[in-house]
SEVOTI-7121 format. One record per residue (C-alpha): x, y negated, z negated; residue number from 0; residue in one letter. Coordinates in Angstrom, 1 decimal. Layout:
# residues N
u: X	v: Y	w: Z	n: NUM	res: A $
...
# end
This chain:
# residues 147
u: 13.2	v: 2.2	w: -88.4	n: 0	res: X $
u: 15.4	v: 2.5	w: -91.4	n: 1	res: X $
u: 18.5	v: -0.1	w: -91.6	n: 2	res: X $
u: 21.7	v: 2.0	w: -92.0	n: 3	res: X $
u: 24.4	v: 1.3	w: -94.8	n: 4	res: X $
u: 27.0	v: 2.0	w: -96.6	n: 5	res: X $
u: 28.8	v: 0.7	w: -99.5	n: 6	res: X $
u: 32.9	v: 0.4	w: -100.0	n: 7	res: X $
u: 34.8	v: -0.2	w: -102.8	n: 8	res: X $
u: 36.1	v: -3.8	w: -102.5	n: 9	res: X $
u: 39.7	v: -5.0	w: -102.6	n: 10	res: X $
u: 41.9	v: -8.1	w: -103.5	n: 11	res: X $
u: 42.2	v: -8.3	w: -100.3	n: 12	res: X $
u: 38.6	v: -9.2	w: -99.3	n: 13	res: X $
u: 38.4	v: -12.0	w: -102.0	n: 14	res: X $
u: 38.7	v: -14.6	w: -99.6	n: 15	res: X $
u: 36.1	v: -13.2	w: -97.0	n: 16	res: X $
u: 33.7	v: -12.8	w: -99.7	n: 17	res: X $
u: 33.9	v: -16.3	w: -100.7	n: 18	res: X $
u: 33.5	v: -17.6	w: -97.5	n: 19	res: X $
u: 30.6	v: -15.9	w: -97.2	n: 20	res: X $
u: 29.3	v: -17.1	w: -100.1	n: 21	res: X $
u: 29.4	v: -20.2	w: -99.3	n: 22	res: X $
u: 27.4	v: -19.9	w: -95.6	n: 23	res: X $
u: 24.9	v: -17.9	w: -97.3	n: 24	res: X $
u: 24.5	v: -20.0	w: -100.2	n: 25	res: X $
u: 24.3	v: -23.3	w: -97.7	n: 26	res: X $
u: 20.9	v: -24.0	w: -98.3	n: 27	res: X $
u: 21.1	v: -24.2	w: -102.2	n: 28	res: X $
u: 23.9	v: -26.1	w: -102.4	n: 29	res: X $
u: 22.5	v: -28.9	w: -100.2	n: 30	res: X $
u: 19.0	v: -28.4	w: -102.1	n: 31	res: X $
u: 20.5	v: -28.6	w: -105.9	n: 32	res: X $
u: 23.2	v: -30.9	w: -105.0	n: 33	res: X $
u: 26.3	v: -28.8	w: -106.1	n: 34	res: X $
u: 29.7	v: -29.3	w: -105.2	n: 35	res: X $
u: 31.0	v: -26.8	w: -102.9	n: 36	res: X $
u: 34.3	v: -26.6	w: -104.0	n: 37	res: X $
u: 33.0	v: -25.8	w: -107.4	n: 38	res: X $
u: 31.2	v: -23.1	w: -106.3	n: 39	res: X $
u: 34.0	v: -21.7	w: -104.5	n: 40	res: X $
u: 36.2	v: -21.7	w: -107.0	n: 41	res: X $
u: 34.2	v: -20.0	w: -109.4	n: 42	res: X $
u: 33.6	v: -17.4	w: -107.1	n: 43	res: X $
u: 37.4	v: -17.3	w: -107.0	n: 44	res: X $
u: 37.8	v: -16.8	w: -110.3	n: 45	res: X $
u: 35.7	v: -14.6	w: -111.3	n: 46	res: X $
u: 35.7	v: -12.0	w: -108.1	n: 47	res: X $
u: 36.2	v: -8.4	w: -109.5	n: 48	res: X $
u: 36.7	v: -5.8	w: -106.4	n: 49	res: X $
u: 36.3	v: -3.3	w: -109.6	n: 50	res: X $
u: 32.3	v: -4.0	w: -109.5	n: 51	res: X $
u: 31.9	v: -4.9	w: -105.8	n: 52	res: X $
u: 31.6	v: -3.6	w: -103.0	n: 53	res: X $
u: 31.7	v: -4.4	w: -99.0	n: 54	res: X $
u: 28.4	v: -3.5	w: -97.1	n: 55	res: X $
u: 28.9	v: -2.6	w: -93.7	n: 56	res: X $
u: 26.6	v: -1.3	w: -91.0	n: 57	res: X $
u: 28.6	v: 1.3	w: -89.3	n: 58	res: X $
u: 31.8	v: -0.1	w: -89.2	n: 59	res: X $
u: 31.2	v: -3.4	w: -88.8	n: 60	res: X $
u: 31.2	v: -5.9	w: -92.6	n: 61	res: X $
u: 27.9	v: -6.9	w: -92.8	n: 62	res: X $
u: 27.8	v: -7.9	w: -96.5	n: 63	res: X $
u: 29.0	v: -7.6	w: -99.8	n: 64	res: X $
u: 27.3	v: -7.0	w: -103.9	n: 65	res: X $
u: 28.6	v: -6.6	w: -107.3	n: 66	res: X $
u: 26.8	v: -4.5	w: -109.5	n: 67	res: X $
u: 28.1	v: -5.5	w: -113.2	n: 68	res: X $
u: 27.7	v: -3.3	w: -116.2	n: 69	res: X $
u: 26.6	v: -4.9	w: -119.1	n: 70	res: X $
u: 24.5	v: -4.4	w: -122.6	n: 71	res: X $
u: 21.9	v: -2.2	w: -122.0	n: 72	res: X $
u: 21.9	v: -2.1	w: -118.1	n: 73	res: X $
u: 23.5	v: -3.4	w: -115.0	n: 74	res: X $
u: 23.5	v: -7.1	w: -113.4	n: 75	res: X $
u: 23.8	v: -7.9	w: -109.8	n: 76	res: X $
u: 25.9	v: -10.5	w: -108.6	n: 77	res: X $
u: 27.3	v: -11.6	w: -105.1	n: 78	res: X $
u: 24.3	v: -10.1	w: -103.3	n: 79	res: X $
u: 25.2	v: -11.9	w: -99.5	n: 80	res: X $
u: 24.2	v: -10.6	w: -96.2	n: 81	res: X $
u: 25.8	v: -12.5	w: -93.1	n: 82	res: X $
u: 22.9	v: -14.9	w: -91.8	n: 83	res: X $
u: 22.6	v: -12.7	w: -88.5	n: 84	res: X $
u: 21.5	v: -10.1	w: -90.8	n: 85	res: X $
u: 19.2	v: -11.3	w: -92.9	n: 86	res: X $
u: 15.5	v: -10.4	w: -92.2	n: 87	res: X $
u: 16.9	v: -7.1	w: -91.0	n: 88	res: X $
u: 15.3	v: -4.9	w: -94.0	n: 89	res: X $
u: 18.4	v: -4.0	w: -94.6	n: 90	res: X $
u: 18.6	v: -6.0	w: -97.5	n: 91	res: X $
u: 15.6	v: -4.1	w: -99.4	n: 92	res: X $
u: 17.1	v: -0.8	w: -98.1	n: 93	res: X $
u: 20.0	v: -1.7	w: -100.4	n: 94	res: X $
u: 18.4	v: -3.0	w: -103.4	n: 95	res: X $
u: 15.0	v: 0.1	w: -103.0	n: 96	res: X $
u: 18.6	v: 2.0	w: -103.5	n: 97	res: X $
u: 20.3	v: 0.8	w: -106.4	n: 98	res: X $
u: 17.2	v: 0.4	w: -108.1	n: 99	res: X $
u: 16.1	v: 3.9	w: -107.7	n: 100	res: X $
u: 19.9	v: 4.8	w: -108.7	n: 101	res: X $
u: 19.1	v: 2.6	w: -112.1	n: 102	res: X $
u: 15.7	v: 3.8	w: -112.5	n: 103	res: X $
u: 17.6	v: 7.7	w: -113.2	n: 104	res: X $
u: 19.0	v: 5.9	w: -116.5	n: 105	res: X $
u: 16.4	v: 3.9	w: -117.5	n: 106	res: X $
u: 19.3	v: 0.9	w: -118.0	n: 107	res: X $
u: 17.3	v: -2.3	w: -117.0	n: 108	res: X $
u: 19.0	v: -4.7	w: -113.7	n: 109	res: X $
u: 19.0	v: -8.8	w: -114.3	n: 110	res: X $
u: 20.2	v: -10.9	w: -111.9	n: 111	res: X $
u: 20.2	v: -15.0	w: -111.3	n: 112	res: X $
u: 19.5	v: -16.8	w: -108.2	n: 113	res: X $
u: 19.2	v: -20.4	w: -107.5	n: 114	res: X $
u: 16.1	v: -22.2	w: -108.2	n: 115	res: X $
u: 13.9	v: -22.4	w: -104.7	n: 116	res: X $
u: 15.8	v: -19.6	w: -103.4	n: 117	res: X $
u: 14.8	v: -17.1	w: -100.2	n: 118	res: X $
u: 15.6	v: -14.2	w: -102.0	n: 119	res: X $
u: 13.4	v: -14.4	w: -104.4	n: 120	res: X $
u: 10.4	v: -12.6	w: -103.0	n: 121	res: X $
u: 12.5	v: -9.9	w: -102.2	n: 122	res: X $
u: 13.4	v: -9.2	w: -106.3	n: 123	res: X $
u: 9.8	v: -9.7	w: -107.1	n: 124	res: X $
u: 8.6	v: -7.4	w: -104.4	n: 125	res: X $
u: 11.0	v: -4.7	w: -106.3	n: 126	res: X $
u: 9.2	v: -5.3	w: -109.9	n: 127	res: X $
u: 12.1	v: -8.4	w: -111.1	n: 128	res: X $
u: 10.4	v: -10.9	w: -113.2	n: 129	res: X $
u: 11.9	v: -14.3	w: -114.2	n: 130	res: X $
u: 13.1	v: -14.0	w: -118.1	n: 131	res: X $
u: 14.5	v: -17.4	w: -118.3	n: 132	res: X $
u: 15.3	v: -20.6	w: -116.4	n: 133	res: X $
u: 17.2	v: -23.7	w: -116.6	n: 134	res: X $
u: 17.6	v: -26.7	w: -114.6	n: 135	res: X $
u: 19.3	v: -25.0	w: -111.5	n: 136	res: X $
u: 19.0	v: -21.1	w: -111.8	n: 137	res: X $
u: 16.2	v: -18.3	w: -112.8	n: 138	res: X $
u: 17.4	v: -15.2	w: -114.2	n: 139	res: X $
u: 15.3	v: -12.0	w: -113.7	n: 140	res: X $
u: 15.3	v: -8.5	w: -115.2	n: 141	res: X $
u: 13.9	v: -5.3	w: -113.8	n: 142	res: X $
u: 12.5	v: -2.9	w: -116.9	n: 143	res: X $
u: 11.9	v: 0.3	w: -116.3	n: 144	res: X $
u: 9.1	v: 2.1	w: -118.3	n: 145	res: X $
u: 8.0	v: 5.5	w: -118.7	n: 146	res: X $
# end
């Protein structure tokens, strides 16, 4: 059965949601790479944009949240979090199958960076993302698209 989705425009408003999700989803790698919570939180404070993200919900009920960043030559993802209860759902591939076949119309590549030893990583590489680079903490992968 097919998860069902949709994406909304984010607000101000949901900044501080968003973060706190972050930080439960992100629980694991914190503890794992030793990172200061706080710093992460900030950053993710600074740096939200509701103008490139957007709140996932499953009917009507928030479910999750992305960014989708433009940038030279293509798009990067960012803030990809799905509350823990609905991780493992396949909802989570539904959502990227669908923004990659929206990017694969342009030909405009999608990078992302996760955490070193993170979950998620399977999940990019079963869509065709390859690690381009890596330093001590994070790997960052591109998806090409080729004719």
């Amino acid at each position: 059965m097919q998860a069902v989705f949709s994406l909304h425009p984010a607000s101000i408003a949901d900044k501080e949601r968003l973060a706190a999700l972050r930080m439960e989803v992100m629980e694991a790698d914190i503890k794992r790479h030793a990172i200061e919570p706080e710093q992460l939180y900030q950053r993710f404070m600074e740096k939200f944009d509701p103008g490139t993200t957007y709140i996932i919900k499953s009917e009507d009920q928030f479910i999750g949240c992305i960014s989708i960043v433009p940038g030279e030559g293509g798009h990067h993802l960012r803030h990809f979090y799905l509350k823990p209860e609905w991780q493992g759902s396949g909802i989570g591939s539904e959502i990227l199958k669908l923004i990659v076949e929206e990017h694969r119309k342009t030909d405009e590549h999608l990078s992302l960076a996760i955490f070193k030893g993170s979950a998620a990583k399977t999940l990019y590489e079963r869509y065709g993302f390859e690690v381009v680079e890596e330093d001590r903490f994070v790997e960052r992968m591109k998806l090409y698209f080729y004719d």
